[in-house]
SEKEKE-632827 format. One line per 10 residues: number of its first residue (from 1); for each residue y, z, x of C-alpha. Coordinates in pm, whole numbers, padded with zeros to 5 digits. Example, Ala and Ser with C-alpha at 12.3 -4.5 7.8 and 13.67 -1.06 7.14 Angstrom:
% SEKEKE-632827
1> -00450:00780:01230 ~ -00106:00714:01367
This chain:
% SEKEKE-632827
1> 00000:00000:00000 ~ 00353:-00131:00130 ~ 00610:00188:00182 ~ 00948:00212:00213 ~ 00979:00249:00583 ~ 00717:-00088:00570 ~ 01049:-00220:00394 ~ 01293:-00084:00597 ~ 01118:-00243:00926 ~ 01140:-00591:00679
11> 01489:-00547:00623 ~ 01551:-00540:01018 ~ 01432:-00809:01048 ~ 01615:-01008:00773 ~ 01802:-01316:00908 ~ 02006:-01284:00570 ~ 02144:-00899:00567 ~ 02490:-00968:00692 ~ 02563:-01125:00403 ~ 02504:-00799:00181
21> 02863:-00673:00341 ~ 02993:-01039:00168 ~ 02974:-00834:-00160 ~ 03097:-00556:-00322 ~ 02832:-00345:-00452 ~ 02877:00060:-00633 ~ 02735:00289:-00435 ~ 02447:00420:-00594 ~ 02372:00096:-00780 ~ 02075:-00108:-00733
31> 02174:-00452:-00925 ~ 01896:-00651:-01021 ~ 02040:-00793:-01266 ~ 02239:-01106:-01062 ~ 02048:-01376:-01272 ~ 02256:-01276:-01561 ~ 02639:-01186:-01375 ~ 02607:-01170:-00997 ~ 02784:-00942:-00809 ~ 03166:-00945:-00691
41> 03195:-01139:-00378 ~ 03463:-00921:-00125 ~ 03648:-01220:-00053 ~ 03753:-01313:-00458 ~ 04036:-01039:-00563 ~ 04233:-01143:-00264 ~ 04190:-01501:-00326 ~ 04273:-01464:-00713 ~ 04575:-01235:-00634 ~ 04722:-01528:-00389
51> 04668:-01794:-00707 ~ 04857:-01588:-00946 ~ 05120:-01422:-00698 ~ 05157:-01734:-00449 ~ 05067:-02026:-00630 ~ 05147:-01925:-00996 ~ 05390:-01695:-00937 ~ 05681:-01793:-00674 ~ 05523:-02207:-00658 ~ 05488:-02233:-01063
61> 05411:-02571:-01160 ~ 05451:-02744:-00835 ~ 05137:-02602:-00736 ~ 05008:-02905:-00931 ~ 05070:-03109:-00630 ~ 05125:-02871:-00341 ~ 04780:-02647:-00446 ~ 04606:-02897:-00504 ~ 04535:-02763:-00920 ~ 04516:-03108:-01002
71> 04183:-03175:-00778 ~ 04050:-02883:-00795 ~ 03842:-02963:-01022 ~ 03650:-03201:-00785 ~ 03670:-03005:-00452 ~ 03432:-02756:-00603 ~ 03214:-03003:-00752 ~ 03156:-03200:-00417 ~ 03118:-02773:-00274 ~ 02850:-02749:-00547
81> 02693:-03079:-00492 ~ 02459:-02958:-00209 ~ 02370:-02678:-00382 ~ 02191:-02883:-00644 ~ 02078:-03180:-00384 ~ 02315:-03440:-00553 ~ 02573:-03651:-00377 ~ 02974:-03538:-00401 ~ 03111:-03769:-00599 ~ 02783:-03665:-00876
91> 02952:-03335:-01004 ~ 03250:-03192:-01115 ~ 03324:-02858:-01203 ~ 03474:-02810:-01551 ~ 03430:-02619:-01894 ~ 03145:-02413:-01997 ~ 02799:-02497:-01935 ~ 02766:-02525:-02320 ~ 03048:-02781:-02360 ~ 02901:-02974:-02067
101> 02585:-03003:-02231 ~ 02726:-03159:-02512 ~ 02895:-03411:-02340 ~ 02584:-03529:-02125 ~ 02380:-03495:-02427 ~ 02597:-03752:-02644 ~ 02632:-03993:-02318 ~ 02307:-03992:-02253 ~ 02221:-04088:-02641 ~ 02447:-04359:-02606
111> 02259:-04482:-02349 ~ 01984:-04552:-02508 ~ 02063:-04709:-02819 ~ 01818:-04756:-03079 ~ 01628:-04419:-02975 ~ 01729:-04074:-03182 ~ 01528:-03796:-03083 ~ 01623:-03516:-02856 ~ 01322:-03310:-02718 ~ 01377:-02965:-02599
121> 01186:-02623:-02547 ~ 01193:-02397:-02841 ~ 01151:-02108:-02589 ~ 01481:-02218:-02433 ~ 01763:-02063:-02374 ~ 01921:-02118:-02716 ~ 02238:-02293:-02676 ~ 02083:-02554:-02508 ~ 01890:-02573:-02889 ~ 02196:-02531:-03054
131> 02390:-02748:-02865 ~ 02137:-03019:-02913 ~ 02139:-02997:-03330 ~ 02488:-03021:-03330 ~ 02491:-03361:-03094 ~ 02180:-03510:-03341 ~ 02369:-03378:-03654 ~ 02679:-03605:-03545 ~ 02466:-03960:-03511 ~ 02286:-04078:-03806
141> 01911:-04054:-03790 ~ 01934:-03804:-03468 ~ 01719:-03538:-03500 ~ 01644:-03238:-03231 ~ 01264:-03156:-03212 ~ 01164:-02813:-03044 ~ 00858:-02837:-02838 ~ 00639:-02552:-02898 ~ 00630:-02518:-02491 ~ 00742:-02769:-02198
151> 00366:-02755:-02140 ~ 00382:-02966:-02431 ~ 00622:-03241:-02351 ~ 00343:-03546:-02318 ~ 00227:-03496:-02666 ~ 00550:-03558:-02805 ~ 00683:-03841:-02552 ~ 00728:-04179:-02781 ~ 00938:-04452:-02808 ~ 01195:-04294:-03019
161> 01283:-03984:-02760 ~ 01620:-04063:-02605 ~ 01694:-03766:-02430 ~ 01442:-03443:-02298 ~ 01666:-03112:-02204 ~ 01505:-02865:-01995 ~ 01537:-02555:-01798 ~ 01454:-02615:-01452 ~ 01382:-02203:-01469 ~ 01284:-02036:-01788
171> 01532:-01744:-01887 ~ 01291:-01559:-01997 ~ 00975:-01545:-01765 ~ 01158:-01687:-01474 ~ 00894:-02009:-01462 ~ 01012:-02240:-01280 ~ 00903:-02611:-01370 ~ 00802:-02913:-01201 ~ 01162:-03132:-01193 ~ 01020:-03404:-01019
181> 00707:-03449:-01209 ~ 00850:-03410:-01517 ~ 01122:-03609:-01480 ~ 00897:-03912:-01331 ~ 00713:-03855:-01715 ~ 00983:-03862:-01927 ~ 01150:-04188:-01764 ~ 00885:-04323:-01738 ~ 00846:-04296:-02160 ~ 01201:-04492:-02166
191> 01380:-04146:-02239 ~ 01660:-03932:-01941 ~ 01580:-03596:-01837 ~ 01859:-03365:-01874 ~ 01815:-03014:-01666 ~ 01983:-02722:-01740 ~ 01996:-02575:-01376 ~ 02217:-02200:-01473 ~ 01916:-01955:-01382 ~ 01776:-02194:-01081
201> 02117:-02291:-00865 ~ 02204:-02051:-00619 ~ 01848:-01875:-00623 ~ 01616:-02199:-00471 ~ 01726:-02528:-00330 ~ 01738:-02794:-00639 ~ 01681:-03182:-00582 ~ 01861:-03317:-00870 ~ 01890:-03641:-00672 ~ 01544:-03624:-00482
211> 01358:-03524:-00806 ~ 01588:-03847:-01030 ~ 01761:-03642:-01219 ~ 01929:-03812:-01476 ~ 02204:-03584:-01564 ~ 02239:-03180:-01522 ~ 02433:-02875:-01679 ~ 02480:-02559:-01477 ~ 02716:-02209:-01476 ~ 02832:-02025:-01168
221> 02864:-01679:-01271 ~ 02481:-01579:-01230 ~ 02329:-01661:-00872 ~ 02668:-01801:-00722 ~ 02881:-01499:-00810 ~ 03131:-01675:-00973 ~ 03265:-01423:-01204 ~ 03220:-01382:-01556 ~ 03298:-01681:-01753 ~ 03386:-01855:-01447
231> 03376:-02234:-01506 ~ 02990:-02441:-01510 ~ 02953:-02786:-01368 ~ 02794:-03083:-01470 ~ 02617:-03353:-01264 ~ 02542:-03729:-01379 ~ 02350:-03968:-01162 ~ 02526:-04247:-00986 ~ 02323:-04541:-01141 ~ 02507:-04402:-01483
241> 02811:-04346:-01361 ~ 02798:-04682:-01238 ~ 02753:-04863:-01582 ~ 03052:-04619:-01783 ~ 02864:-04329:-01966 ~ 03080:-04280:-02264 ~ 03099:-03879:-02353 ~ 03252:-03761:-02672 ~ 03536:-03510:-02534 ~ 03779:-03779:-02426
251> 04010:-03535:-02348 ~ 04377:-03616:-02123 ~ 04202:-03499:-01787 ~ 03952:-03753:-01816 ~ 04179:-04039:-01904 ~ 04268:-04324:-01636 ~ 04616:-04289:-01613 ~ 04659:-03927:-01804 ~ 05024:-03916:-01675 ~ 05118:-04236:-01838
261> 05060:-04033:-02163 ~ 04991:-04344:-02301 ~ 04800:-04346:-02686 ~ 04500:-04531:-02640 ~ 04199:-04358:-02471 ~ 04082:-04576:-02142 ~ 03829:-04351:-01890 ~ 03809:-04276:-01570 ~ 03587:-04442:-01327 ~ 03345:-04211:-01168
271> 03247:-03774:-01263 ~ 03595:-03785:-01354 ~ 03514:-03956:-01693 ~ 03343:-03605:-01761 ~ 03696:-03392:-01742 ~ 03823:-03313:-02089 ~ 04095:-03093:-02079 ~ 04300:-02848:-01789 ~ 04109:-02622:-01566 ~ 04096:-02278:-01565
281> 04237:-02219:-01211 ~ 04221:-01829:-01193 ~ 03860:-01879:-01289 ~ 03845:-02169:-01025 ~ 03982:-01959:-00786 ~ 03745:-01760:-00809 ~ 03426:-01958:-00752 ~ 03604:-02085:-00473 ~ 03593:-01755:-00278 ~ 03209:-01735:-00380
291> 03170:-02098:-00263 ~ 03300:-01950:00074 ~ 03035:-01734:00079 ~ 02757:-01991:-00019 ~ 02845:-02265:00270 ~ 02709:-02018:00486 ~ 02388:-01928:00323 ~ 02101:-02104:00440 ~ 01911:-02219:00062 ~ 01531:-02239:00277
301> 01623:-01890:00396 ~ 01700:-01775:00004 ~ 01401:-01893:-00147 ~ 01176:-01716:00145 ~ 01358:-01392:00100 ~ 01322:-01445:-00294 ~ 00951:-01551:-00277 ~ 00928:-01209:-00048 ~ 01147:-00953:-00316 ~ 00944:-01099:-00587
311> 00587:-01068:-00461 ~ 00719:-00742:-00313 ~ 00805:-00558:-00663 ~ 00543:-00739:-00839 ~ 00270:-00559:-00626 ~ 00450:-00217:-00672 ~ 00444:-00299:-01065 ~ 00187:-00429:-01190 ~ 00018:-00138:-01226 ~ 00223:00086:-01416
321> 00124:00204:-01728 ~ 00246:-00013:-02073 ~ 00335:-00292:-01805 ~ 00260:-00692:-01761 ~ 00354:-00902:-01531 ~ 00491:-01184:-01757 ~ 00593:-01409:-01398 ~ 00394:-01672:-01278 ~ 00240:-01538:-00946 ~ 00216:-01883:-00754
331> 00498:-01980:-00577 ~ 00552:-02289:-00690 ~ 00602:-02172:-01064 ~ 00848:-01898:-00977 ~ 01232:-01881:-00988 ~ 01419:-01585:-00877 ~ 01338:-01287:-01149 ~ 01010:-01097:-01246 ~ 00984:-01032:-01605 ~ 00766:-00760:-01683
341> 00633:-00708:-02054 ~ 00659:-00379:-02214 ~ 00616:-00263:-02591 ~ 00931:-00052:-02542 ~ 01095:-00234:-02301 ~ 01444:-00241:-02423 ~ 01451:00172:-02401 ~ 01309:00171:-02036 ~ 01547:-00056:-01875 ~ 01802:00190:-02031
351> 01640:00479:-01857 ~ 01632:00269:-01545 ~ 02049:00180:-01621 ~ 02156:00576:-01592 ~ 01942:00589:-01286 ~ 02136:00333:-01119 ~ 01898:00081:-01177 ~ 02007:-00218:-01365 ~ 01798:-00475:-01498 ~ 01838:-00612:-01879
361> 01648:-00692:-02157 ~ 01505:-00990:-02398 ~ 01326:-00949:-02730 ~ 01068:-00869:-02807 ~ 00962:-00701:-02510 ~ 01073:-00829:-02189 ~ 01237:-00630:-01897 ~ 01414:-00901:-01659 ~ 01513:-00805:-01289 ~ 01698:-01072:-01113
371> 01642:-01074:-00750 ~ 01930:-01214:-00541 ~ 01888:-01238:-00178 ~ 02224:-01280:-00035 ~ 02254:-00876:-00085 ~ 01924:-00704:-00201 ~ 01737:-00533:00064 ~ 01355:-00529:00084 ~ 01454:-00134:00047 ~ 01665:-00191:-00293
381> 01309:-00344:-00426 ~ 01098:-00060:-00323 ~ 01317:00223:-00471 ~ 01356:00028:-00807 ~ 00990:00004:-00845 ~ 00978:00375:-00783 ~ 01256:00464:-01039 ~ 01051:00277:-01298 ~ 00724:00449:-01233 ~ 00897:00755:-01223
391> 01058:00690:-01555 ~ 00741:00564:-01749 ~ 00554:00858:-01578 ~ 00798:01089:-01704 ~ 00794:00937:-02074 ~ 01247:01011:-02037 ~ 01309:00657:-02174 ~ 01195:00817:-02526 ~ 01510:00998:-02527 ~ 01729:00884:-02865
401> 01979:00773:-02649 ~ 01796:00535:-02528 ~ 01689:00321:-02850 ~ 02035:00290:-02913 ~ 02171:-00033:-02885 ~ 02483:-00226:-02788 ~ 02622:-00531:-02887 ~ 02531:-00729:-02588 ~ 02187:-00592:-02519
């Protein structure tokens, strides 16, 4: 059996620890839960305070021009670009991953007219599901069908799908699926693979351009520490952006000429075409500090040291009483979280919260720890898994307090 000085000698050893001093972390806190809101990079309230005293406050609206506002939007989408293995000019930083999906979603559609189905995972996360029936409710004889699983995708691959959206990690379970394979399937049915890459980017190197992705949707405030509700990006292939995707949010920013103010909508050429409306540059400036951070990081590095956490507090768990490893154990199936089934889970990660131990929670019963390498230690993993034997030992997470629940559980 591994113990903590075991994980102490690991964390010695750790070609990534320096970065741990990148963030800023409460004492006493063990934060697993980075797959949901990462943690504050050191470098970001400085770098916000200079956009709103510097740039917004004594530069105003010049800093337009002389910050470079205007571009910003495209700076950190060619920053992001090798995060997700796509070229720079593929991605563009902008809106919310929701309002991203939508536009890919309706582009891609239009691409392949005479085709109305949209295939996605009923297990996904459930924008991506929502998002979808509204896109099909807006195009006669679109409909959204929910796969019972992504295991399930073949069965329901015909000449009417247009469009499959999937997550290249499940939320839940933290599965991660074959992109490549998949995406070689569903093109090869006539349809465009859409990933939604929010709970895989930052926490394993993505191929969206090795794998032929056809277009992606991803946030920034999980794994990349951008901040909550810090702006997503999106990410279209060249080959489409070469023959003029049309997306439904023809917004000013996306316009040719959108200083010419002129009536009639004409698109840019290129990612740009994706822009709808301003940025939100405190938000912006944000993920740029983060971005800082992440040019540094070697991604081969982060998935060994994630592989390592995750084997690590699955073998310290999954042995505790009421508990199932819900995870996939191989490698190749595993994102960046262990998801550990429990009847009463939502009242154990509660326990594990006033201990200093924060995970979070997804009906029915799964408890979700999010394992981010950039500043967990091997020691971090070790003590967790002892807090939550020690509080299913102790039978404390029956406490009323703990059953009661918040509005963002």
């Amino acid at each position: 059996m591994i113990t903590r000085d075991d994980c102490a000698a690991l964390d010695a050893a750790d070609p990534l620890a320096a970065f741990r001093k990148e963030f800023t972390l409460p004492e006493g806190v063990i934060y697993l839960d980075g797959n949901s809101l990462g943690a504050l990079p050191a470098r970001t309230p400085e770098r916000v305070r200079q956009v709103v005293e510097a740039e917004w406050g004594r530069e105003l609206i010049r800093s337009w021009n002389e910050a470079g506002w205007f571009e910003q939007p495209y700076r950190l989408g060619r920053r992001i670009a090798p995060l997700v293995g796509a070229e720079p000019d593929e991605v563009v930083v902008c809106d919310t991953t929701s309002v991203n999906l939508f536009k890919v979603l309706a582009a891609a559609l239009r691409l392949r007219p005479g085709r109305r189905t949209v295939l996605g995972d009923g297990a996904a996360f459930p924008t991506d599901l929502y998002i979808a029936e509204g896109v099909t409710g807006l195009v006669e004889g679109a409909r959204s069908v929910l796969l019972p699983s992504a295991a399930e995708l073949a069965e329901h691959l015909d000449e009417d799908v247009a469009v499959v959206v999937l997550s290249h990690v499940d939320y839940r379970t933290g599965e991660l699926l074959d992109m490549p394979g998949i995406t070689a399937r569903v093109q090869a049915a006539g349809a465009l693979m859409v990933w939604d890459v929010c709970h895989a980017v930052g926490a394993l190197p993505v191929a969206l351009g090795a794998s032929g992705a056809d277009f992606a949707v991803g946030c920034t405030y999980k794994y990349l520490n951008g901040g909550p509700g810090s702006p997503a990006f999106l990410y279209v292939a060249r080959r489409h952006l070469e023959a003029g995707p049309q997306q439904p949010l023809s917004g000013w920013f996306g316009h040719a000429r959108p200083f010419a103010f002129e009536p009639g909508y004409d698109a840019k050429e290129g990612i740009g075409r994706f822009l709808t409306s301003s940025p939100s540059l405190l938000g912006q400036a944000a993920l740029e500090a983060s971005l800082d951070v992440w040019e540094r990081a070697d991604l081969a590095a982060v998935r060994t040291k994630s592989l390592a956490l995750t084997d690590l507090f699955i073998a310290l768990t999954e042995g505790l009483d009421g508990i199932e490893v819900a995870t996939p154990r191989e490698h190749a199936r595993r994102g960046s979280q262990v998801a550990l089934r429990h009847a009463d889970g939502y009242p154990v990660v509660q326990a594990l919260i006033e201990r200093g131990v924060i995970g979070d929670f997804r009906a029915p019963d799964l408890m979700r720890f999010g394992f981010t390498p950039l500043y967990l230690s091997y020691v971090d993993v070790w003590d967790a898994a002892r807090q939550l034997a020690e509080v299913l030992e102790s039978g404390e997470w029956r406490a009323e307090r703990f059953g009661r629940r918040g509005e963002v559980t």
